[in-house]
N, CA, C, O and CB atoms as a CASP TS submission, in Angstrom:
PFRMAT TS
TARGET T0000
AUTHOR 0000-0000-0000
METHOD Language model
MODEL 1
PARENT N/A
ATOM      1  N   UNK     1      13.006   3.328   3.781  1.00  0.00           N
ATOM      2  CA  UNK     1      12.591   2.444   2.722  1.00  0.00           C
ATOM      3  C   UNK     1      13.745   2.216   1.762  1.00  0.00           C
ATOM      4  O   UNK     1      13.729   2.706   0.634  1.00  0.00           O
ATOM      5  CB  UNK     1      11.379   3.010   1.989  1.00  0.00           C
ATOM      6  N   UNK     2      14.577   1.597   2.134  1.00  0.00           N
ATOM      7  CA  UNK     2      16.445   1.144   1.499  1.00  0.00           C
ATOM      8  C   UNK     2      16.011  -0.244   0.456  1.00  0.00           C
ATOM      9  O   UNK     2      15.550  -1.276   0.944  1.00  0.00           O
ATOM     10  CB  UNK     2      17.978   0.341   3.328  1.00  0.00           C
ATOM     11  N   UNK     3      16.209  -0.094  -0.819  1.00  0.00           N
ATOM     12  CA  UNK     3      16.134  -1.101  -1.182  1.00  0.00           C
ATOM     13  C   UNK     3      17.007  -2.686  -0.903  1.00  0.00           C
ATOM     14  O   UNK     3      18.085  -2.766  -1.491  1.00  0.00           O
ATOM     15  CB  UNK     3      16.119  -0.644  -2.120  1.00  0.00           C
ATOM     16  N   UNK     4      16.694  -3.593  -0.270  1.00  0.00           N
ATOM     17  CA  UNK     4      17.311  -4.633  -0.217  1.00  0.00           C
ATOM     18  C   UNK     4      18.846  -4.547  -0.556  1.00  0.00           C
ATOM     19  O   UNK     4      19.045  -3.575  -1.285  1.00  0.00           O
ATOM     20  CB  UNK     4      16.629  -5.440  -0.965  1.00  0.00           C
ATOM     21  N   UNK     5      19.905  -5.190  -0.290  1.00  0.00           N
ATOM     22  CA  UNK     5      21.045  -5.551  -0.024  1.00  0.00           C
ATOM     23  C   UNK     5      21.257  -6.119  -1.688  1.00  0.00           C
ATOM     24  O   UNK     5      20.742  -7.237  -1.664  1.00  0.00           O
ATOM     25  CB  UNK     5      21.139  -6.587   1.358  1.00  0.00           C
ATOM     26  N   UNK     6      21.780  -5.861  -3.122  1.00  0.00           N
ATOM     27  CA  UNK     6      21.737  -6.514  -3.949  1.00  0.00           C
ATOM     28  C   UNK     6      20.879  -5.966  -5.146  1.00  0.00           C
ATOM     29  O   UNK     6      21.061  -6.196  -6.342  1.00  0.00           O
ATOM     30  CB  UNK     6      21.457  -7.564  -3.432  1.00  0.00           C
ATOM     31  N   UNK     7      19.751  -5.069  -4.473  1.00  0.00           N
ATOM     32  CA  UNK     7      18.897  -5.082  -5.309  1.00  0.00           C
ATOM     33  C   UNK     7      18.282  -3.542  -5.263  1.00  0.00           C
ATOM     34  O   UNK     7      17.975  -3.135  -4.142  1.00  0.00           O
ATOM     35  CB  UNK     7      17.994  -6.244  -5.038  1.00  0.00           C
ATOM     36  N   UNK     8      18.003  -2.335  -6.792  1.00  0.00           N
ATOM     37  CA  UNK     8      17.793  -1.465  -6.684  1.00  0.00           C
ATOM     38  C   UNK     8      16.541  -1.374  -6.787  1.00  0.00           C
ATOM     39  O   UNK     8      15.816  -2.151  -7.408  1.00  0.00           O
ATOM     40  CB  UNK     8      18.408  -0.927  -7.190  1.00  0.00           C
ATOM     41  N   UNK     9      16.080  -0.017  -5.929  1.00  0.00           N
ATOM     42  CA  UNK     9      14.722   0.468  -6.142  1.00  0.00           C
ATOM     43  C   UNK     9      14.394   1.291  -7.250  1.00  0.00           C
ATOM     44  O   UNK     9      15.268   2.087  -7.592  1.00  0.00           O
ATOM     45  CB  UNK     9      14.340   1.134  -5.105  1.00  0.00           C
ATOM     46  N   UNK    10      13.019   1.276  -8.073  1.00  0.00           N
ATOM     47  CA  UNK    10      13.341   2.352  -8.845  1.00  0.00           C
ATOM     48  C   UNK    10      11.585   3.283  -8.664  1.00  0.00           C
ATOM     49  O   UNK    10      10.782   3.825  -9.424  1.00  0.00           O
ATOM     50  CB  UNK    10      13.940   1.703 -10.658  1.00  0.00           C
ATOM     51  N   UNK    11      11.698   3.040  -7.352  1.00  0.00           N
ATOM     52  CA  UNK    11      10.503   3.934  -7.457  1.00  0.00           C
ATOM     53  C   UNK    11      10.467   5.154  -8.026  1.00  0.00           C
ATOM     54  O   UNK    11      11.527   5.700  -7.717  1.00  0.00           O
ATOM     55  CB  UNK    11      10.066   4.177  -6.378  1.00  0.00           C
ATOM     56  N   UNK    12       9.584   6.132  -8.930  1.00  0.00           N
ATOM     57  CA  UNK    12       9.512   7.390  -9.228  1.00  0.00           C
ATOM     58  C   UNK    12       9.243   8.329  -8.360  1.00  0.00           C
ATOM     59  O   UNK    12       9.880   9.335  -8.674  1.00  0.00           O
ATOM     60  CB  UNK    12       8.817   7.514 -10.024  1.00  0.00           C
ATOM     61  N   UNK    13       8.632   8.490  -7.451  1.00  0.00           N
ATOM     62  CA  UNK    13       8.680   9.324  -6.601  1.00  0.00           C
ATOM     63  C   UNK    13       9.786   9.542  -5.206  1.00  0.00           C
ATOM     64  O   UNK    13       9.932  10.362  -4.300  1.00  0.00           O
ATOM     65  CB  UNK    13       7.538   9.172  -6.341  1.00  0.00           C
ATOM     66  N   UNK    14      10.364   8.399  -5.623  1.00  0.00           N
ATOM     67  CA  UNK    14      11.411   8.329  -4.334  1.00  0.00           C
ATOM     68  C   UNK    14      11.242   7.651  -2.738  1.00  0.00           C
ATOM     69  O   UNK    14      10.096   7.319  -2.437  1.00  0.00           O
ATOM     70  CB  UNK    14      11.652   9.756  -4.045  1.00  0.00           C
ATOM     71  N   UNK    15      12.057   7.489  -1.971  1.00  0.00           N
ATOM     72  CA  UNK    15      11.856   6.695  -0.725  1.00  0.00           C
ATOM     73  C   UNK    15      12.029   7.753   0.593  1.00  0.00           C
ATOM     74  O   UNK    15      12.473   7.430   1.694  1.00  0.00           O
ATOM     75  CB  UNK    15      13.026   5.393  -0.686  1.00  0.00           C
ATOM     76  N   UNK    16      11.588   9.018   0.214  1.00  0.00           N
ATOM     77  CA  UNK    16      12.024   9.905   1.606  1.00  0.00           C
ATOM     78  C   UNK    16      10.865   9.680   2.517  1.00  0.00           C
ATOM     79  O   UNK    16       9.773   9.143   2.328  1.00  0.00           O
ATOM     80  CB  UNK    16      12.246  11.703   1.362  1.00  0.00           C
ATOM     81  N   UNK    17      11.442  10.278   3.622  1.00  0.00           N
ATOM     82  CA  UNK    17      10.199  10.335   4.601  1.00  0.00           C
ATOM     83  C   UNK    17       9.365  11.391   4.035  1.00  0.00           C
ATOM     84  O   UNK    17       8.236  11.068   4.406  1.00  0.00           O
ATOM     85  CB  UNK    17      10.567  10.681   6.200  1.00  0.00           C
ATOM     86  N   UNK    18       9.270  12.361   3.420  1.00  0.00           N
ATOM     87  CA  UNK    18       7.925  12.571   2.902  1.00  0.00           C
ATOM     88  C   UNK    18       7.426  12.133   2.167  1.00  0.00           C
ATOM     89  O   UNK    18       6.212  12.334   2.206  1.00  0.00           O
ATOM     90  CB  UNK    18       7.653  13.352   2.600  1.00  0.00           C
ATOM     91  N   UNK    19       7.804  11.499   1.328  1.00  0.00           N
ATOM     92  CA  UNK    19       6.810  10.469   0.466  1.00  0.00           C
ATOM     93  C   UNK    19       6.235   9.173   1.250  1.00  0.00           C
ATOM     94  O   UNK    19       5.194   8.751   0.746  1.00  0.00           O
ATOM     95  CB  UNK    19       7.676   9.842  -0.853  1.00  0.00           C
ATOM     96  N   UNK    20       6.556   8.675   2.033  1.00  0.00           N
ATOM     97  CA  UNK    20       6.438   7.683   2.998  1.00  0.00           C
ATOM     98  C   UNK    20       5.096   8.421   3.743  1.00  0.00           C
ATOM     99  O   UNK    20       4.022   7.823   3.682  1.00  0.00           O
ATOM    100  CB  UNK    20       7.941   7.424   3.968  1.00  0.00           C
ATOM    101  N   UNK    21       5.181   9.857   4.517  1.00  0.00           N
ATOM    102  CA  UNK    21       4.041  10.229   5.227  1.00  0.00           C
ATOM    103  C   UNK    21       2.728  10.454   3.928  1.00  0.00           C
ATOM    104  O   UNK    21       1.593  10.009   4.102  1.00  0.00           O
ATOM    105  CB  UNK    21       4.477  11.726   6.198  1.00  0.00           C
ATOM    106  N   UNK    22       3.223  11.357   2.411  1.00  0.00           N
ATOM    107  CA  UNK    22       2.393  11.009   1.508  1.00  0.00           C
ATOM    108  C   UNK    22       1.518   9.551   1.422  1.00  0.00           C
ATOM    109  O   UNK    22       0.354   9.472   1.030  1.00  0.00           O
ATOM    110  CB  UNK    22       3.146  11.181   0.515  1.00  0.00           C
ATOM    111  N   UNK    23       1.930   8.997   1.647  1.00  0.00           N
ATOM    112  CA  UNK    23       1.113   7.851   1.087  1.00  0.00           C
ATOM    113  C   UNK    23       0.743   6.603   2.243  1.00  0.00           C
ATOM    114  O   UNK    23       0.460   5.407   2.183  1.00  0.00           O
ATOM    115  CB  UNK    23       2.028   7.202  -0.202  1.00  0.00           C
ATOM    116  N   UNK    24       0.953   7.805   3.499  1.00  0.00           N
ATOM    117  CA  UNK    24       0.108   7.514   4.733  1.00  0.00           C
ATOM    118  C   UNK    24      -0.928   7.784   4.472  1.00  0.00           C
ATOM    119  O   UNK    24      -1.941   7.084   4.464  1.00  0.00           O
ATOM    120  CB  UNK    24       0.338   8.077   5.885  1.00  0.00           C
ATOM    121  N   UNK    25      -0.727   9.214   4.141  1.00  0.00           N
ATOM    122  CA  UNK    25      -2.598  10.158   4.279  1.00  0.00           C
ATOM    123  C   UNK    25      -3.345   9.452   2.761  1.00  0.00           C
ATOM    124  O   UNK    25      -4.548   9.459   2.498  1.00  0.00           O
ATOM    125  CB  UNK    25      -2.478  12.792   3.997  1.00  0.00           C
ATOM    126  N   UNK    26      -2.535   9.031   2.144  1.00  0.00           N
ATOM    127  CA  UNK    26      -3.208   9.028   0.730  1.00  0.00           C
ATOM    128  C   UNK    26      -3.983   7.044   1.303  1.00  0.00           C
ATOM    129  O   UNK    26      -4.548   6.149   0.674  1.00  0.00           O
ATOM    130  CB  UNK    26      -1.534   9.237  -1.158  1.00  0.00           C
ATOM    131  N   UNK    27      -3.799   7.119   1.915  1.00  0.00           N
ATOM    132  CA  UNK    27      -3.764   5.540   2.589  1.00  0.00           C
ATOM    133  C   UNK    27      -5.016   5.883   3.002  1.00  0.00           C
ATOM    134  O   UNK    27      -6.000   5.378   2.463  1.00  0.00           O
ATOM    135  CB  UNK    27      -2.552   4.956   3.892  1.00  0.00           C
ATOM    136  N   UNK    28      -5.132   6.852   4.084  1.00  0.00           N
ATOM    137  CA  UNK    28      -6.040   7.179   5.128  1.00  0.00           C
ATOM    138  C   UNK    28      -7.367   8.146   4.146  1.00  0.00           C
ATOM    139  O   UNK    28      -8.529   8.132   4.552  1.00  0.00           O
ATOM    140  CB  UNK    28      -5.063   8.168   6.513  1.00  0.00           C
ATOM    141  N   UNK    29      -7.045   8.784   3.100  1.00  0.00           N
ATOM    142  CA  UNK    29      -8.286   9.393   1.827  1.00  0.00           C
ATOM    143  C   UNK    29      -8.931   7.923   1.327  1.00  0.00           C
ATOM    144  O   UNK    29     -10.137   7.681   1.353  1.00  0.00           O
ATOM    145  CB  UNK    29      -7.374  10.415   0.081  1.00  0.00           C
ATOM    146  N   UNK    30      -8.217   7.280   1.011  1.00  0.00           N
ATOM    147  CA  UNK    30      -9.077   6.405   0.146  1.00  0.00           C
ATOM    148  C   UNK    30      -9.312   4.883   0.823  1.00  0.00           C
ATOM    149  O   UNK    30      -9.632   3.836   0.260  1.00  0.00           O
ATOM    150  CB  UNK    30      -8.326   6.272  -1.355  1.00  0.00           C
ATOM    151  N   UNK    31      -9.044   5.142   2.190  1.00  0.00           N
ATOM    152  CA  UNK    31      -9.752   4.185   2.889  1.00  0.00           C
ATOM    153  C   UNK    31     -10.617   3.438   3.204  1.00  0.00           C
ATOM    154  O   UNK    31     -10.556   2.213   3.097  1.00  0.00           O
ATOM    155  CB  UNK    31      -9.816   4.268   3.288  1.00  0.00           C
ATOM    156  N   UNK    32     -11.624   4.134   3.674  1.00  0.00           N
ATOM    157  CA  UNK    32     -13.245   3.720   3.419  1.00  0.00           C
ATOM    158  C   UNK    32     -13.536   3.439   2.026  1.00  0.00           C
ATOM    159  O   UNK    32     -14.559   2.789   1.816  1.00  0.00           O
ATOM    160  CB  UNK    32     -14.304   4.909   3.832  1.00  0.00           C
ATOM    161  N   UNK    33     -12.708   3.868   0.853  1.00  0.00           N
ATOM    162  CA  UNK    33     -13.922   3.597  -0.651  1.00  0.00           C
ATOM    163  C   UNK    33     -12.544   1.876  -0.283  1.00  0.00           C
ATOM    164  O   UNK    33     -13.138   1.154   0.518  1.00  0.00           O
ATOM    165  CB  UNK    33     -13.790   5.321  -3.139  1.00  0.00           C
ATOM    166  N   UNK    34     -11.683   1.486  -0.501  1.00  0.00           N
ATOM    167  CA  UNK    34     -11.086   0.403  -0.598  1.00  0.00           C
ATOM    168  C   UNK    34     -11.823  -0.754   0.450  1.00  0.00           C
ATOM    169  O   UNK    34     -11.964  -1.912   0.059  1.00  0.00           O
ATOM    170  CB  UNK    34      -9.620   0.735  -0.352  1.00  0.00           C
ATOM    171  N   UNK    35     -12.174  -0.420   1.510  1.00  0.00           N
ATOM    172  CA  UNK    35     -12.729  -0.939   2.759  1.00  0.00           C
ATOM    173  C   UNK    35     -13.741  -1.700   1.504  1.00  0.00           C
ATOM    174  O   UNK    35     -13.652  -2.793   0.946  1.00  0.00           O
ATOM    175  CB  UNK    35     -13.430   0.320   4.206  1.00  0.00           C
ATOM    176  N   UNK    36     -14.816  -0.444   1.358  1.00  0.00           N
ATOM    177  CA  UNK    36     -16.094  -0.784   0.080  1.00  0.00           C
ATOM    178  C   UNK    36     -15.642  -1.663  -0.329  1.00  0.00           C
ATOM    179  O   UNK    36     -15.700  -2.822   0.084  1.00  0.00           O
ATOM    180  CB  UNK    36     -16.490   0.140  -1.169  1.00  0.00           C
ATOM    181  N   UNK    37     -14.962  -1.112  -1.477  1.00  0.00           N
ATOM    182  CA  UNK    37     -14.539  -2.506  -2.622  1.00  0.00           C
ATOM    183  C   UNK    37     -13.701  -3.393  -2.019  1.00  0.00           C
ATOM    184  O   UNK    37     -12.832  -3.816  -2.781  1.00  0.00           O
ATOM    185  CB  UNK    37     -13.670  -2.111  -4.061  1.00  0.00           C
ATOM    186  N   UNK    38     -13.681  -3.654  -1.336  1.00  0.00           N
ATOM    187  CA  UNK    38     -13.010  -5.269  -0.966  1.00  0.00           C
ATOM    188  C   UNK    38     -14.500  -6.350  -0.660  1.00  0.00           C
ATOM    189  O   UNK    38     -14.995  -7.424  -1.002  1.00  0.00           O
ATOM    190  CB  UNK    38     -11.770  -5.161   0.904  1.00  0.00           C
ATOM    191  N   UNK    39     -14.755  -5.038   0.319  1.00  0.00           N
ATOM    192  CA  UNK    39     -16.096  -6.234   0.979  1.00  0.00           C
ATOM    193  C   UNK    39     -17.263  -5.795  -0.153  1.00  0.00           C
ATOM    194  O   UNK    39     -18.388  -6.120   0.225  1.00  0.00           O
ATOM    195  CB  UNK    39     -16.848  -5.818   3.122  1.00  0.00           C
ATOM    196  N   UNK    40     -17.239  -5.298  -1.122  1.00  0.00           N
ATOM    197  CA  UNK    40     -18.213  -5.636  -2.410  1.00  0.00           C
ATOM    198  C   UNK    40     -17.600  -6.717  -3.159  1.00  0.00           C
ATOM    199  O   UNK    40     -18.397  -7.231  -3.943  1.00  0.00           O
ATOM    200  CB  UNK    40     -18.435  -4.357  -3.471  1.00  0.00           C
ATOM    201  N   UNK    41     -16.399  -7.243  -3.167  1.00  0.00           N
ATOM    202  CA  UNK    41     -15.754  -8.112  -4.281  1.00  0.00           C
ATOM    203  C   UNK    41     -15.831  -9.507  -3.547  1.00  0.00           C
ATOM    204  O   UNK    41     -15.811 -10.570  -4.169  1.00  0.00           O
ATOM    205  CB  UNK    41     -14.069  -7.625  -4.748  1.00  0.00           C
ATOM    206  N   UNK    42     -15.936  -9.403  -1.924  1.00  0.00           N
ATOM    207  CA  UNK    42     -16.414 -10.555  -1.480  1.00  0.00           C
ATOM    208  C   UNK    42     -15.138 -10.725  -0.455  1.00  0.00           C
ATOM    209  O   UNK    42     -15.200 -11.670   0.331  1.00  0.00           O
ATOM    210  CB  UNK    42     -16.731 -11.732  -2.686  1.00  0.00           C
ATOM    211  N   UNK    43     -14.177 -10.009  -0.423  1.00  0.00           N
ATOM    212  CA  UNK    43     -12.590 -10.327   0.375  1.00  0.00           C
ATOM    213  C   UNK    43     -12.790 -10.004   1.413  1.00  0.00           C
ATOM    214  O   UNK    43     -13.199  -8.863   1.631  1.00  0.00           O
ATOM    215  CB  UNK    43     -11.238  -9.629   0.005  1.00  0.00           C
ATOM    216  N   UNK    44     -12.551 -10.976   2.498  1.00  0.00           N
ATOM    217  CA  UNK    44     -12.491 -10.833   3.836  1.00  0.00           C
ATOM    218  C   UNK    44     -11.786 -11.068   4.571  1.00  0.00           C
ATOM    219  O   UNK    44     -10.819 -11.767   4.267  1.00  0.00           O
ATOM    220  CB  UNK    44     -13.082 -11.148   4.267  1.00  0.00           C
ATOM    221  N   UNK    45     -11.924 -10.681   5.612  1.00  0.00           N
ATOM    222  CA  UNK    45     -10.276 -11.752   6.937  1.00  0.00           C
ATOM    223  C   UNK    45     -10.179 -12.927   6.792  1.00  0.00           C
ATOM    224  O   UNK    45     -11.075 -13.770   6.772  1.00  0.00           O
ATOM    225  CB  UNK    45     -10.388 -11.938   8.834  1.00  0.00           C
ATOM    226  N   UNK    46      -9.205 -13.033   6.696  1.00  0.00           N
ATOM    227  CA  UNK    46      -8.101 -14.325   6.394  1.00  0.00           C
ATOM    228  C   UNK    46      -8.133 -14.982   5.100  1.00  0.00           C
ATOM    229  O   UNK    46      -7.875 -16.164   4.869  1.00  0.00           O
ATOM    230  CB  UNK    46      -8.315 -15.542   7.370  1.00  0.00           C
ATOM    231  N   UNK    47      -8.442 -14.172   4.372  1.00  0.00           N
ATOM    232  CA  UNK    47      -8.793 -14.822   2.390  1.00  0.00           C
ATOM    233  C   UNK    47      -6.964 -14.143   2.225  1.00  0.00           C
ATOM    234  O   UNK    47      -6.454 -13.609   3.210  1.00  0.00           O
ATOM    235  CB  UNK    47     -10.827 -13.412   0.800  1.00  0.00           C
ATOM    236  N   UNK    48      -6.205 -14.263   0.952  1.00  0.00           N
ATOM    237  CA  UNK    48      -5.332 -14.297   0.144  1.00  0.00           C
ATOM    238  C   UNK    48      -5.373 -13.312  -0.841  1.00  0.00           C
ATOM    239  O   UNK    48      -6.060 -13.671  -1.798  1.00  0.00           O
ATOM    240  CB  UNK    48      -5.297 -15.369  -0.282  1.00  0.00           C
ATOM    241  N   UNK    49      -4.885 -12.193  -0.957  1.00  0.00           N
ATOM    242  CA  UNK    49      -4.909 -11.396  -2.127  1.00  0.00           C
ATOM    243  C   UNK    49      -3.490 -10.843  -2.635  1.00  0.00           C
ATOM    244  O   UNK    49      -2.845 -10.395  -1.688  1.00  0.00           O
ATOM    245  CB  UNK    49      -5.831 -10.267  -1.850  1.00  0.00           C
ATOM    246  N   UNK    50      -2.969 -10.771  -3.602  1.00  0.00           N
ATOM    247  CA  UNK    50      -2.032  -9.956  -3.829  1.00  0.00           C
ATOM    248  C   UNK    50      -1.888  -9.054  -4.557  1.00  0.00           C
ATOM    249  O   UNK    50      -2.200  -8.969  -5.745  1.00  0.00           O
ATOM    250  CB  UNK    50      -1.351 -10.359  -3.989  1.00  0.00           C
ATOM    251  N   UNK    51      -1.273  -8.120  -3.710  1.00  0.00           N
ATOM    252  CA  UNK    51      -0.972  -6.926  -3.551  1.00  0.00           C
ATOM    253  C   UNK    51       0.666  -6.252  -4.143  1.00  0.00           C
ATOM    254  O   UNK    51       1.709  -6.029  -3.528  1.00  0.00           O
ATOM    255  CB  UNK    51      -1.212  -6.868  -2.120  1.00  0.00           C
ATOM    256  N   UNK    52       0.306  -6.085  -5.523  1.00  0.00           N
ATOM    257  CA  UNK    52       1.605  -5.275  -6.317  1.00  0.00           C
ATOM    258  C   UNK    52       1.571  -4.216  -6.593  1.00  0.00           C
ATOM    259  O   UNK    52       0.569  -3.728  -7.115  1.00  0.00           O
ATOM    260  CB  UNK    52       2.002  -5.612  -7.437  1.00  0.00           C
ATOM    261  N   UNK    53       2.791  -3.440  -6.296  1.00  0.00           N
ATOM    262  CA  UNK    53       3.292  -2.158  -5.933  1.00  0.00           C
ATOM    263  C   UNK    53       1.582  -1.142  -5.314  1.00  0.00           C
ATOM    264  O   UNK    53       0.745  -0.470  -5.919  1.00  0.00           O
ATOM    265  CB  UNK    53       4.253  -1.438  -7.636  1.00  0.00           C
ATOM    266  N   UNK    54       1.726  -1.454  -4.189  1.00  0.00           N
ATOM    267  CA  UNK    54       0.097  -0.535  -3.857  1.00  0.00           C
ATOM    268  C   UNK    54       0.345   0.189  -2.879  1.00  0.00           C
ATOM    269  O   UNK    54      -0.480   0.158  -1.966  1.00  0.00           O
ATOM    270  CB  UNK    54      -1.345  -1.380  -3.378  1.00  0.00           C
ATOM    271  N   UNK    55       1.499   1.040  -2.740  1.00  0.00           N
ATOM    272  CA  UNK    55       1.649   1.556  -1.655  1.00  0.00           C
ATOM    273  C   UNK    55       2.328   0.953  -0.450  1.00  0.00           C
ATOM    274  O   UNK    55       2.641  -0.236  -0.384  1.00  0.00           O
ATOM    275  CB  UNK    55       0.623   1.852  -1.433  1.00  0.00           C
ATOM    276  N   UNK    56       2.579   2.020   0.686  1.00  0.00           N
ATOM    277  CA  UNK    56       3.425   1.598   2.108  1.00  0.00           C
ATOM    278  C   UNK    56       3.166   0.355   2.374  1.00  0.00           C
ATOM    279  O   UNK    56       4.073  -0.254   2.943  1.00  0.00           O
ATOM    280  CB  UNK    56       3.080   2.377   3.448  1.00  0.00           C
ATOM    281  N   UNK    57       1.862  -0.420   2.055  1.00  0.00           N
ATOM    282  CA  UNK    57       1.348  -1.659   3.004  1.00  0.00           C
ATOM    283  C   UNK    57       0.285  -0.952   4.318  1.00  0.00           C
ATOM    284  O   UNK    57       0.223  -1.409   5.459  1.00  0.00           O
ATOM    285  CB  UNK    57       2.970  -2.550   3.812  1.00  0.00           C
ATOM    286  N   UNK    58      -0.407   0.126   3.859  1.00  0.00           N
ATOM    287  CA  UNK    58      -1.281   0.585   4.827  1.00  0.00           C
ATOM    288  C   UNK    58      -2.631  -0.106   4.528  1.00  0.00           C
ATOM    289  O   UNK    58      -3.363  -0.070   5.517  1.00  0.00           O
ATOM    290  CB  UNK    58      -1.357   2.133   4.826  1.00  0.00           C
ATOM    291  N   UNK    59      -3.210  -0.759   3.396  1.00  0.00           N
ATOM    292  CA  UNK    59      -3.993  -1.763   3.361  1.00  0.00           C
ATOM    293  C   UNK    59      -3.749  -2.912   3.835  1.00  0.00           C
ATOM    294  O   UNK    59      -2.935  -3.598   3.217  1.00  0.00           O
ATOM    295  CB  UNK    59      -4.269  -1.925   2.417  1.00  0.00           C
ATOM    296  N   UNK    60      -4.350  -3.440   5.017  1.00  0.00           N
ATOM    297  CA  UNK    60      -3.538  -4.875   5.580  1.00  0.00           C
ATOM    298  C   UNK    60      -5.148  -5.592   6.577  1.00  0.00           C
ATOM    299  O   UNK    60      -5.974  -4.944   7.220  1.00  0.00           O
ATOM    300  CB  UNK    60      -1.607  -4.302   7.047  1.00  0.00           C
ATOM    301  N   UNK    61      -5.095  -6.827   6.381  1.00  0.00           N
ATOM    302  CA  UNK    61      -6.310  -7.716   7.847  1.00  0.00           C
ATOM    303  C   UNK    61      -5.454  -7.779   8.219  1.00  0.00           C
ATOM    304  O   UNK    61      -5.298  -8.299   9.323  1.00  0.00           O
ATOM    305  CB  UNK    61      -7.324  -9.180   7.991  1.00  0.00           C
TER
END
């Protein structure tokens, strides 16, 4: 997770591979309640949402 060519990262926790597998599992804990609240808020496949700083990108249709 290298920040772009030009441009620094300043995440706080850092870009190692253990923070990367962190926030696999932390992906995979709060899965099902996000699953919930999407399809309680009405968001479904192929709708538009954006998504700032929320993690690896393990939430994805």
């Amino acid at each position: 997770m290298e920040a772009p060519v030009g441009r620094q990262s300043f995440y706080a926790l850092g870009h190692s591979e253990k923070e990367l597998q962190r926030l696999s599992r932390q992906g995979q804990v709060f899965g099902p309640f996000t699953r919930q609240l999407f399809e309680q808020a009405g968001i479904s496949r192929g709708m538009r949402v954006l998504d700032v700083g929320c993690g690896s990108g393990d939430v994805a249709f």
